[in-house]
MDTraj code that builds the backbone (N, CA, C; nanometers):
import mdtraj as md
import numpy as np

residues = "UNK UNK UNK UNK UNK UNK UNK UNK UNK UNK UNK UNK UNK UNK UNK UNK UNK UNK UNK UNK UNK UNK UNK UNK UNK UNK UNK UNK UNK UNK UNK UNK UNK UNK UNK UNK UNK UNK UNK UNK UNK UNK UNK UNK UNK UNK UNK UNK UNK UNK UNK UNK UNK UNK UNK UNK UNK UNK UNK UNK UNK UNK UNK UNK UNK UNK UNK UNK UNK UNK UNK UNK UNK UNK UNK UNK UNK UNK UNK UNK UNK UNK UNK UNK UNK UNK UNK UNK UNK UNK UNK UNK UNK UNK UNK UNK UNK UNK UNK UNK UNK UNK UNK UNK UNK UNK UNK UNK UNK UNK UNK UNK UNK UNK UNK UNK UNK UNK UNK UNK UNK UNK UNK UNK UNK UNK UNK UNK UNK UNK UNK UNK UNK UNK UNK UNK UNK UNK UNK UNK UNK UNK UNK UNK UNK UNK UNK UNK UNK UNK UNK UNK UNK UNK UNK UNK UNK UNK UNK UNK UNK UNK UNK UNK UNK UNK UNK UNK UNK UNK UNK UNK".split()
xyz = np.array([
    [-0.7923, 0.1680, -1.5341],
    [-0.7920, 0.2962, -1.4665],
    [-0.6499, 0.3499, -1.4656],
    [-0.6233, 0.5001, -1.5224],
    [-0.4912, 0.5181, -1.5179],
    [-0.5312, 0.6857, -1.4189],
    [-0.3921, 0.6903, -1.3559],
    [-0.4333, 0.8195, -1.2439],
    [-0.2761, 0.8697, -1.2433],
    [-0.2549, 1.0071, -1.3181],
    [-0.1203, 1.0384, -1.3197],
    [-0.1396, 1.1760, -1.2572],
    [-0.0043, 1.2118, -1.1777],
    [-0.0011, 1.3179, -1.1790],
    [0.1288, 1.3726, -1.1204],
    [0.1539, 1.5277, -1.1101],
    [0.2954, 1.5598, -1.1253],
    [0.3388, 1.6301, -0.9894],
    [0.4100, 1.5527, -0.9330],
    [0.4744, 1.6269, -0.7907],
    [0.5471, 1.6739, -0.7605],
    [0.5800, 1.8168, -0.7141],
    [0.7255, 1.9295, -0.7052],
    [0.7442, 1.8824, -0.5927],
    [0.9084, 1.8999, -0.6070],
    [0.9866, 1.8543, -0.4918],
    [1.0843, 1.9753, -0.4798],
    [1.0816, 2.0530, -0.3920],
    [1.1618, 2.1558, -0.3265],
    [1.2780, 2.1257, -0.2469],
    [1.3870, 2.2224, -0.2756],
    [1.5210, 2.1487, -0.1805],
    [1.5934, 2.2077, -0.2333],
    [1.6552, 2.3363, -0.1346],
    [1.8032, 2.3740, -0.1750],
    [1.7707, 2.5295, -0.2472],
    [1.6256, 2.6265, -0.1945],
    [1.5878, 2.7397, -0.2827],
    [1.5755, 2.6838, -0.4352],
    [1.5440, 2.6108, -0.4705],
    [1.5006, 2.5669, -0.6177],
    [1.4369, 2.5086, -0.6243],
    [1.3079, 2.4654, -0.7557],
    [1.2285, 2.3669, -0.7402],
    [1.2585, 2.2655, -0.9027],
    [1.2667, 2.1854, -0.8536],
    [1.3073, 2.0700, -0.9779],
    [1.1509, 1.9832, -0.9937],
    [1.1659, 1.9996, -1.0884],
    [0.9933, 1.9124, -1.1520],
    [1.0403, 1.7581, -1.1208],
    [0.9478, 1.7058, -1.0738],
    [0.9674, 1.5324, -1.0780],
    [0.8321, 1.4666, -1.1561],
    [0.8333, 1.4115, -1.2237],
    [0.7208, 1.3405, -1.3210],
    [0.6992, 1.2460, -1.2793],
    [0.5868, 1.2107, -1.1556],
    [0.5718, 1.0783, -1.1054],
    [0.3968, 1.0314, -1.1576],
    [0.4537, 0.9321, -1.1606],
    [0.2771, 0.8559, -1.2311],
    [0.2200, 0.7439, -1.1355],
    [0.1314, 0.7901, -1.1060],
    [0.0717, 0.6435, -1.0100],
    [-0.0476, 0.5569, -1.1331],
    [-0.0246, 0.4404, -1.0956],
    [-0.1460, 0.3358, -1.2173],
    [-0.1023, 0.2420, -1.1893],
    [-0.2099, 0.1813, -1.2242],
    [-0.2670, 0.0512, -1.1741],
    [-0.1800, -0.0944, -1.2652],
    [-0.1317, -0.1276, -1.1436],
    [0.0157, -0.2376, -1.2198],
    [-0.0616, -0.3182, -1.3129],
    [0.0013, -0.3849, -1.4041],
    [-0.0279, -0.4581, -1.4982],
    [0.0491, -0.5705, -1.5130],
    [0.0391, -0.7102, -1.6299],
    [0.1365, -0.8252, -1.5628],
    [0.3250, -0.7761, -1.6174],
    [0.2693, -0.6673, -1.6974],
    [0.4362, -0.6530, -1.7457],
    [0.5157, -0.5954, -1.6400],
    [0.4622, -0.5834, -1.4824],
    [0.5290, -0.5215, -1.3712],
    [0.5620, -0.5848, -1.3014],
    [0.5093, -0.7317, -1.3207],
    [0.5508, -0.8747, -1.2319],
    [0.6912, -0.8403, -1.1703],
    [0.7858, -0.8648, -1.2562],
    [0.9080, -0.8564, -1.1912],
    [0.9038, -0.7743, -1.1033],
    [0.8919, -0.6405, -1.1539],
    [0.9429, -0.4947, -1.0592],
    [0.8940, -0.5290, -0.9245],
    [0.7318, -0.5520, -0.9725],
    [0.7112, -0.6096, -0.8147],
    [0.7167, -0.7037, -0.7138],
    [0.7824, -0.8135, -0.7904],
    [0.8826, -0.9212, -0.7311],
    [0.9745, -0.8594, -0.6315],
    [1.0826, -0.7745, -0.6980],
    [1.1546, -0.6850, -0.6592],
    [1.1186, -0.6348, -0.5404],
    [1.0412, -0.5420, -0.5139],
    [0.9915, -0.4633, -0.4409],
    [0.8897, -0.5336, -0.3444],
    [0.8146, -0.6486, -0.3383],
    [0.8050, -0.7139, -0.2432],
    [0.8905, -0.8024, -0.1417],
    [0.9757, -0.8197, -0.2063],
    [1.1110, -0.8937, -0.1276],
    [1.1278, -0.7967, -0.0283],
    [1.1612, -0.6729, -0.1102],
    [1.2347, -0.5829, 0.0047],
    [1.1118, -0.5775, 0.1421],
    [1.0105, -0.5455, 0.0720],
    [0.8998, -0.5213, 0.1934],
    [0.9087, -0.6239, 0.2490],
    [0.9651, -0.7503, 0.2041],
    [0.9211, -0.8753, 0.3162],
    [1.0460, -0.8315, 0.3914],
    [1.1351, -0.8255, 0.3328],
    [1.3022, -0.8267, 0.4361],
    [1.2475, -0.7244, 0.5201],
    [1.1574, -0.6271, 0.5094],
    [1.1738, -0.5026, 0.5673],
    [1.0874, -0.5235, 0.7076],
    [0.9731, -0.6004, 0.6746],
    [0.9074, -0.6654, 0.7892],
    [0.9343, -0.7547, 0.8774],
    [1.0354, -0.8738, 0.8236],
    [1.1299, -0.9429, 0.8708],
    [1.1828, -0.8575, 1.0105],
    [1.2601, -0.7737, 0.9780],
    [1.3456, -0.6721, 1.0592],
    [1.2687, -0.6630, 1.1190],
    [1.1502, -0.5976, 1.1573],
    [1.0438, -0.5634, 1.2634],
    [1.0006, -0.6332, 1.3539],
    [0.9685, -0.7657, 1.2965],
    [0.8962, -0.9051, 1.3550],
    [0.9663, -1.0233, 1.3093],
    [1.0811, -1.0321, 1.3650],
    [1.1506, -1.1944, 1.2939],
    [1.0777, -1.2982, 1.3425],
    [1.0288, -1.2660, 1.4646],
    [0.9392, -1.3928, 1.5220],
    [0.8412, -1.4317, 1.4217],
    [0.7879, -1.3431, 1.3683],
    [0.6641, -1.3479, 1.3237],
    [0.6426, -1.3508, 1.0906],
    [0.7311, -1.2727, 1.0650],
    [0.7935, -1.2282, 0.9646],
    [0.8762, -1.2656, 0.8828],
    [0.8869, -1.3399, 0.7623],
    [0.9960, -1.3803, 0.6776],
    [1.0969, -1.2972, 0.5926],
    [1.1712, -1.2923, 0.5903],
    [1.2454, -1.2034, 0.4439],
    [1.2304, -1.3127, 0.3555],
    [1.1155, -1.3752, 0.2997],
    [1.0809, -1.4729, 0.1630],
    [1.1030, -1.3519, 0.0317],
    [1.1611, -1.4242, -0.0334],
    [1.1521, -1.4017, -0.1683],
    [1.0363, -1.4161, -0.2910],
    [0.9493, -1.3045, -0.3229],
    [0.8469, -1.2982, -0.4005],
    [0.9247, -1.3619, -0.5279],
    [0.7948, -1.4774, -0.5938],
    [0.8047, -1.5351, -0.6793],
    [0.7468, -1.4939, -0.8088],
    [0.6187, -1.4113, -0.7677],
    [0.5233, -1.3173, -0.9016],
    [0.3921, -1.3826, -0.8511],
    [0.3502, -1.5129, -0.8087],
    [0.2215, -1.5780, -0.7417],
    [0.1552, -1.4861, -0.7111],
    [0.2064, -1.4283, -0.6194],
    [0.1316, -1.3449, -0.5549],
    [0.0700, -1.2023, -0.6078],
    [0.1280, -1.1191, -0.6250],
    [0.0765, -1.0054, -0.6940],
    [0.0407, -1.0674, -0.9172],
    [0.0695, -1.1386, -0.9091],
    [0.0265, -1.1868, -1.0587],
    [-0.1265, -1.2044, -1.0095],
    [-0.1711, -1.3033, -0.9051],
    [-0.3025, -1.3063, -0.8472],
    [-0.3640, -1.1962, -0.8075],
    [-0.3308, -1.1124, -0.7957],
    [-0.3779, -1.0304, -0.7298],
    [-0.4379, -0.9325, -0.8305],
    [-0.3624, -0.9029, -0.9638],
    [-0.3494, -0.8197, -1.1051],
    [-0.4462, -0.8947, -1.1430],
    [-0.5054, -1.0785, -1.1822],
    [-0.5791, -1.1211, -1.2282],
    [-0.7072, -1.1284, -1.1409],
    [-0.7162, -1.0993, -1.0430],
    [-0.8673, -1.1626, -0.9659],
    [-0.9143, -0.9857, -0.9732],
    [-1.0389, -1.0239, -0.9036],
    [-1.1240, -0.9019, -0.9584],
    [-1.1668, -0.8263, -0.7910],
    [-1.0949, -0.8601, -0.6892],
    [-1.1406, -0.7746, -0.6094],
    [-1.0476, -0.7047, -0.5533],
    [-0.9332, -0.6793, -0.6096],
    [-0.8249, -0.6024, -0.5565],
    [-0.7730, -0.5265, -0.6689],
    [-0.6514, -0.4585, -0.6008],
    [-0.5389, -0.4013, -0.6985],
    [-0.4279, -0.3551, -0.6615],
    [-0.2994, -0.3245, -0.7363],
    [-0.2406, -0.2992, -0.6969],
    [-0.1838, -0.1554, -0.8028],
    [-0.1961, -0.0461, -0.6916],
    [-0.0912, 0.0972, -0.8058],
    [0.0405, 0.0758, -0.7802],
    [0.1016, 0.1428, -0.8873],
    [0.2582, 0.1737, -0.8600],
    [0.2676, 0.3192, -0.8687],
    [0.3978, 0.3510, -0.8501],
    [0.4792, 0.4821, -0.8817],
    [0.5770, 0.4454, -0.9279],
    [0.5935, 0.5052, -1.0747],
    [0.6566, 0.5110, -1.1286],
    [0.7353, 0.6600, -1.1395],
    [0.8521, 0.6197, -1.1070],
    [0.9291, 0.7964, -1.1229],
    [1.0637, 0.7556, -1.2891],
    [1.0871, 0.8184, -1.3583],
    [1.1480, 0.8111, -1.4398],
    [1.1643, 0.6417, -1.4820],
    [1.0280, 0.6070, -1.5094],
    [1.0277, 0.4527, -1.5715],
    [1.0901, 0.3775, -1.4623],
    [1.1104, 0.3672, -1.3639],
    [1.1368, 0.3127, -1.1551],
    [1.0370, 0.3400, -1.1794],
    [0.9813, 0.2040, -1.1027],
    [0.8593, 0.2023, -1.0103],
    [0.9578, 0.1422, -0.8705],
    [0.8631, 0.2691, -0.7951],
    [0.9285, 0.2819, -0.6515],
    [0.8677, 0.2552, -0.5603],
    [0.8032, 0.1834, -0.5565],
    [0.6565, 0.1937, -0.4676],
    [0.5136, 0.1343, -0.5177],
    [0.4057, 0.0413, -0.4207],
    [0.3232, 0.0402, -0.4259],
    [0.2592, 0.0194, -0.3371],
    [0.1217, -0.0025, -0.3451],
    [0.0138, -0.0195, -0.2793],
    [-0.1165, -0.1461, -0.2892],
    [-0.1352, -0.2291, -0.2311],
    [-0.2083, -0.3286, -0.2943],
    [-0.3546, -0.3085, -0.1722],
    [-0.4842, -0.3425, -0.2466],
    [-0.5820, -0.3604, -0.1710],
    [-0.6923, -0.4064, -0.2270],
    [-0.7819, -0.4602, -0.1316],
    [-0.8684, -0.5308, -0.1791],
    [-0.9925, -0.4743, -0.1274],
    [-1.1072, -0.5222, -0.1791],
    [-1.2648, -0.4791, -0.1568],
    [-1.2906, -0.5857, -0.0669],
    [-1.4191, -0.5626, 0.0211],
    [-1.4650, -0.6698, 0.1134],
    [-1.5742, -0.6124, 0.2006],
    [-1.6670, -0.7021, 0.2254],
    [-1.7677, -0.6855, 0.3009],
    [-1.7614, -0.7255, 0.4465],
    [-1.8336, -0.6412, 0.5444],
    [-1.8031, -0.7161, 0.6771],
    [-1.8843, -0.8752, 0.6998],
    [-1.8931, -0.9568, 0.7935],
    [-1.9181, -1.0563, 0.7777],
    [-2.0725, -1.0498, 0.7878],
    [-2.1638, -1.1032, 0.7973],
    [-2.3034, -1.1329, 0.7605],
    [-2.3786, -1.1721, 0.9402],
    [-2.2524, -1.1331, 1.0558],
    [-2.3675, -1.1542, 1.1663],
    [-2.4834, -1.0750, 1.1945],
    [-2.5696, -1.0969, 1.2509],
    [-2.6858, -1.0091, 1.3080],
    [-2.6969, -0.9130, 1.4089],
    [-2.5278, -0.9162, 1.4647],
    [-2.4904, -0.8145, 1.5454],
    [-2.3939, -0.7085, 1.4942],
    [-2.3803, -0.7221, 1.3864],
    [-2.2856, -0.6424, 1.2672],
    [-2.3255, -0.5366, 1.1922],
    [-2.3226, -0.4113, 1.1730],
    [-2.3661, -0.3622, 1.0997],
    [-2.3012, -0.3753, 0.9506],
    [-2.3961, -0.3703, 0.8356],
    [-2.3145, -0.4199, 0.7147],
    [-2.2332, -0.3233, 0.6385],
    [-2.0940, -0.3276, 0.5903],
    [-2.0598, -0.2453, 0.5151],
    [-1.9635, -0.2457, 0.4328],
    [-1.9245, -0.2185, 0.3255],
    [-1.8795, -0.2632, 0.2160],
    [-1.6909, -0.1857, 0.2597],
    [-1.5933, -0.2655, 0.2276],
    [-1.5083, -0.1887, 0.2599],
    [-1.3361, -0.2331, 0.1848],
    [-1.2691, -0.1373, 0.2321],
    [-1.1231, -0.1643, 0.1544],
    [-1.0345, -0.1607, 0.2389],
    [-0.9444, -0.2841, 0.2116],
    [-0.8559, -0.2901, 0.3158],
    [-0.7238, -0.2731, 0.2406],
    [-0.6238, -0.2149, 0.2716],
    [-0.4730, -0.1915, 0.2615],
    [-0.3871, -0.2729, 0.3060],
    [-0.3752, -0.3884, 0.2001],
    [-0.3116, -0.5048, 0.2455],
    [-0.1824, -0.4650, 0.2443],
    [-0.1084, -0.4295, 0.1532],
    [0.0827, -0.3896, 0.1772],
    [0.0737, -0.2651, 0.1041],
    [0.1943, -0.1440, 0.1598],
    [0.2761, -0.0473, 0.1165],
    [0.3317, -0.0565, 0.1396],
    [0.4374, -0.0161, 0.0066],
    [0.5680, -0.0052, 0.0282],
    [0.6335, 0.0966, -0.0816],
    [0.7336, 0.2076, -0.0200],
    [0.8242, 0.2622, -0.0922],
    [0.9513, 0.2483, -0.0275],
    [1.0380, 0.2582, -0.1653],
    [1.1711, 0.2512, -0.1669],
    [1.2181, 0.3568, -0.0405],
    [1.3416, 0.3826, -0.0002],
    [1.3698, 0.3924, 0.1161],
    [1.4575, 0.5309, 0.0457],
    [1.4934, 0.5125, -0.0497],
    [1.5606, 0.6599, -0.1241],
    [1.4509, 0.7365, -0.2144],
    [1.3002, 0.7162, -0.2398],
    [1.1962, 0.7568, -0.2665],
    [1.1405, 0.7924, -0.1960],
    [1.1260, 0.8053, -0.0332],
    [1.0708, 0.8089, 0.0903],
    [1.0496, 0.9966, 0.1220],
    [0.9575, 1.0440, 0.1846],
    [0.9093, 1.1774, 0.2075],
    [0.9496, 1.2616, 0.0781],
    [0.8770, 1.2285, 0.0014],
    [0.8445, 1.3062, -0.1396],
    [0.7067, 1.2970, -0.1660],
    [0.6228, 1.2201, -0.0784],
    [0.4755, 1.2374, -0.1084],
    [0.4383, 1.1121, -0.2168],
    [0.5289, 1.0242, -0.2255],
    [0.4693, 0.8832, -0.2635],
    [0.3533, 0.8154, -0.2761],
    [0.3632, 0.8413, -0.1283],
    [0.2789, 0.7077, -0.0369],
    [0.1443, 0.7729, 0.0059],
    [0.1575, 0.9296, -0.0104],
    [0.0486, 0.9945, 0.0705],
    [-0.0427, 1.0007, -0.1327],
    [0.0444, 0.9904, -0.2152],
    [-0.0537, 0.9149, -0.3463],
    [-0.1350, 0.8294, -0.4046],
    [-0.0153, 0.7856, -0.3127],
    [-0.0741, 0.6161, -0.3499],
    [-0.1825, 0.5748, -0.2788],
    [-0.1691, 0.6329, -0.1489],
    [-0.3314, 0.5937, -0.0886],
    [-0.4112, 0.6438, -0.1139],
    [-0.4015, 0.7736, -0.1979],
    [-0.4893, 0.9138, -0.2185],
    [-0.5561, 0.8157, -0.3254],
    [-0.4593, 0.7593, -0.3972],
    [-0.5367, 0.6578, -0.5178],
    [-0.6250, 0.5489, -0.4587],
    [-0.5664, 0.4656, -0.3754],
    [-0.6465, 0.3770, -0.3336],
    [-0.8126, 0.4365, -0.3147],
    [-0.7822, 0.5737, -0.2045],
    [-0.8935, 0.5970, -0.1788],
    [-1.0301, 0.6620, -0.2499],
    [-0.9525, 0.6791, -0.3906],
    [-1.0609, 0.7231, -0.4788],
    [-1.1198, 0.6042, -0.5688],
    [-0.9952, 0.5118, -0.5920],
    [-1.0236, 0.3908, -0.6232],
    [-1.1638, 0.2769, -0.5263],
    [-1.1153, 0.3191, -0.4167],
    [-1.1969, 0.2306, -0.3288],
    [-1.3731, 0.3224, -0.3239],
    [-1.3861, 0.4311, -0.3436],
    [-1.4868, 0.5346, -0.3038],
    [-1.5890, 0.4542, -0.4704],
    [-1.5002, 0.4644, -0.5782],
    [-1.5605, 0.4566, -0.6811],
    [-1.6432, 0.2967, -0.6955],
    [-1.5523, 0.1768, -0.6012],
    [-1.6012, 0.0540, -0.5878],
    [-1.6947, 0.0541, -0.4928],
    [-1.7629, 0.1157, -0.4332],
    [-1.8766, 0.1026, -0.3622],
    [-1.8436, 0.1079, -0.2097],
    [-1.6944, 0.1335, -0.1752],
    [-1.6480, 0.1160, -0.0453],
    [-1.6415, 0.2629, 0.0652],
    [-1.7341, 0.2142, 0.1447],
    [-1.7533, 0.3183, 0.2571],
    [-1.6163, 0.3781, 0.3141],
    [-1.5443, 0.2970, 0.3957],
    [-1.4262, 0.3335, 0.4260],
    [-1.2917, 0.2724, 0.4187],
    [-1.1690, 0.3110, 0.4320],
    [-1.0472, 0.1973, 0.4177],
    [-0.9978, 0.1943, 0.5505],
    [-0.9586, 0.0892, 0.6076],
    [-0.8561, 0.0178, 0.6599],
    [-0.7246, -0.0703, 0.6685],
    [-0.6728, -0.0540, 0.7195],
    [-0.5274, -0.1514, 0.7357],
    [-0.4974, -0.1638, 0.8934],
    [-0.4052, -0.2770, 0.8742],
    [-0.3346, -0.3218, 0.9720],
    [-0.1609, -0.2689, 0.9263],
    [-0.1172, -0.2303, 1.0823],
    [0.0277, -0.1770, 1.0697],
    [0.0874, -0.2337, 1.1664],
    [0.2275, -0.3000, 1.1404],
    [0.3140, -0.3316, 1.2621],
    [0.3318, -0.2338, 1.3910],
    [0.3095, -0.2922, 1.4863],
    [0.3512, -0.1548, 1.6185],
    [0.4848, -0.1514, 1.6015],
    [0.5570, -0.1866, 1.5470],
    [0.7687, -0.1279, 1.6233],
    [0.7416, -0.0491, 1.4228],
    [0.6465, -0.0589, 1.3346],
    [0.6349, 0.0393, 1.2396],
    [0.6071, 0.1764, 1.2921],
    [0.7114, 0.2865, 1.3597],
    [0.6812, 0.3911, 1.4084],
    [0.6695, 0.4829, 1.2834],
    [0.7788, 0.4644, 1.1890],
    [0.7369, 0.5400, 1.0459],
    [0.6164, 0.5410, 0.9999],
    [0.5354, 0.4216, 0.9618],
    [0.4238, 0.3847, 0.9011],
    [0.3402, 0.4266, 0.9892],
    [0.3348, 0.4092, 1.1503],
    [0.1963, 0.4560, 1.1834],
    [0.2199, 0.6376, 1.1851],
    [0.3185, 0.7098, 1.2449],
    [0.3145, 0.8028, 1.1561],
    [0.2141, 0.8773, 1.0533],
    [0.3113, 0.7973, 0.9569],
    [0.2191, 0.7984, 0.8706],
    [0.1158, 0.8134, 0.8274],
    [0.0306, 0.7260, 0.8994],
    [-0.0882, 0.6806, 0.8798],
    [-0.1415, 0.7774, 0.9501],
    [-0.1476, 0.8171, 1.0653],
    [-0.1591, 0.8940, 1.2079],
    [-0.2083, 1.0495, 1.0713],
    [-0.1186, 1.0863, 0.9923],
    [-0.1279, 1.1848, 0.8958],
    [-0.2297, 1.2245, 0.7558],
    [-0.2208, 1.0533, 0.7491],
    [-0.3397, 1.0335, 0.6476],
    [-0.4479, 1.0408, 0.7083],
    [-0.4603, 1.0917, 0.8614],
    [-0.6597, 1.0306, 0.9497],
    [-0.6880, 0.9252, 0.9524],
    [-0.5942, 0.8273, 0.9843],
    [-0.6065, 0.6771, 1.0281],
    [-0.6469, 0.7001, 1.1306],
    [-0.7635, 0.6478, 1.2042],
    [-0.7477, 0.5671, 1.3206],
    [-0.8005, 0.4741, 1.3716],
    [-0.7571, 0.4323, 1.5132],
    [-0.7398, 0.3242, 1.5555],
    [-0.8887, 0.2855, 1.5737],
    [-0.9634, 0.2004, 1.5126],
    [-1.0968, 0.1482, 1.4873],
    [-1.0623, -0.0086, 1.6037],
    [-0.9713, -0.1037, 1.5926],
    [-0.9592, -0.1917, 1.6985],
    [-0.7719, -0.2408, 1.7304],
    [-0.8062, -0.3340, 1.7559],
    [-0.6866, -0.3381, 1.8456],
    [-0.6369, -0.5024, 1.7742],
    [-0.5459, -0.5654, 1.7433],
    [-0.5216, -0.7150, 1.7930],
    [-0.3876, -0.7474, 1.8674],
    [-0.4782, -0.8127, 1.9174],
    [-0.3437, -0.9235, 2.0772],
    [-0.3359, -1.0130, 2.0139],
    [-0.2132, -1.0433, 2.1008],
    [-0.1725, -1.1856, 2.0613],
    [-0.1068, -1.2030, 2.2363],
    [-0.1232, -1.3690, 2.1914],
    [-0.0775, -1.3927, 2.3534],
    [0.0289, -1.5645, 2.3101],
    [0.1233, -1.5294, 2.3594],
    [0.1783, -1.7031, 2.3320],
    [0.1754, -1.7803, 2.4071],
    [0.1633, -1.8732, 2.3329],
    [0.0827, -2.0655, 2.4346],
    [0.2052, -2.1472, 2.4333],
])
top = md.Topology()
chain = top.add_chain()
for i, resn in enumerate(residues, 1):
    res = top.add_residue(resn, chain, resSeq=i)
    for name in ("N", "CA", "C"):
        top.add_atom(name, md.element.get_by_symbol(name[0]), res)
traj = md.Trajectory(xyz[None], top)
């Protein structure tokens, strides 16, 4: 699946063309997204050290993710930079008898670069997910977001996220 398309960026009474491409990573992006998961881990780190590593992506992870068949991950690519992605997976709710059943997509990590940031990235990249996810049989998407993430929920708050439940935590 390839999904490109071209986003004006205004600034300064002029408009400068930017050629950004969103599609679906492949293994020759391993690195980049090595790269770019680190940062997201350092970046979560900062938020939640209790909870949060700044680990260093090895490729395991999103290499798995490129090979198994119920996820994916897009990038953005702006002038051959990829600045950004999005990873998610398909999933069903669980099979109780008090559940109603429904097929769904969850938004496991985003992330854009921090000098790529409010250019309409991210509001792509999910735009992709969500046509991506519509076409896999998935009713609706979800994610989980850090609370001290005031950017991201934002964010999200913009895309028509909302708050469907809650999780606590309590320490023992």
């Amino acid at each position: 699946m390839f999904i490109g398309l071209q986003i004006y960026k205004v600034a300064n009474n002029y408009r400068k063309d930017i050629i950004m491409i969103i599609r679906q990573a492949s293994a020759s992006d391993i690195l980049f997204l090595c790269d770019l998961y680190t940062k997201f881990y350092k970046h979560n780190s900062s938020q939640q050290p209790e909870f949060c590593l700044p680990a260093v992506e090895t490729g395991e992870y999103p290499r798995s993710v490129i090979r198994g068949n119920t996820g994916v991950i897009f990038v953005a690519e702006d002038n051959n930079r990829l600045c950004g992605f999005i990873h998610t997976e398909i999933d069903n709710t669980l099979p109780y008898p008090s559940v109603a059943q429904h097929r769904f997509a969850s938004v496991v990590d985003l992330y854009v670069e921090p000098d790529c940031r409010r250019r309409g990235i991210a509001t792509e990249l999910v735009n992709s997910v969500k046509t991506w996810a519509k076409q896999s049989g998935a009713e609706y998407l979800e994610l989980s977001v850090l609370k001290e993430n005031a950017e991201g929920l934002e964010f999200y708050r913009k895309q028509r996220f909302e708050i469907a439940s809650l999780t606590m935590r309590c320490g023992l």
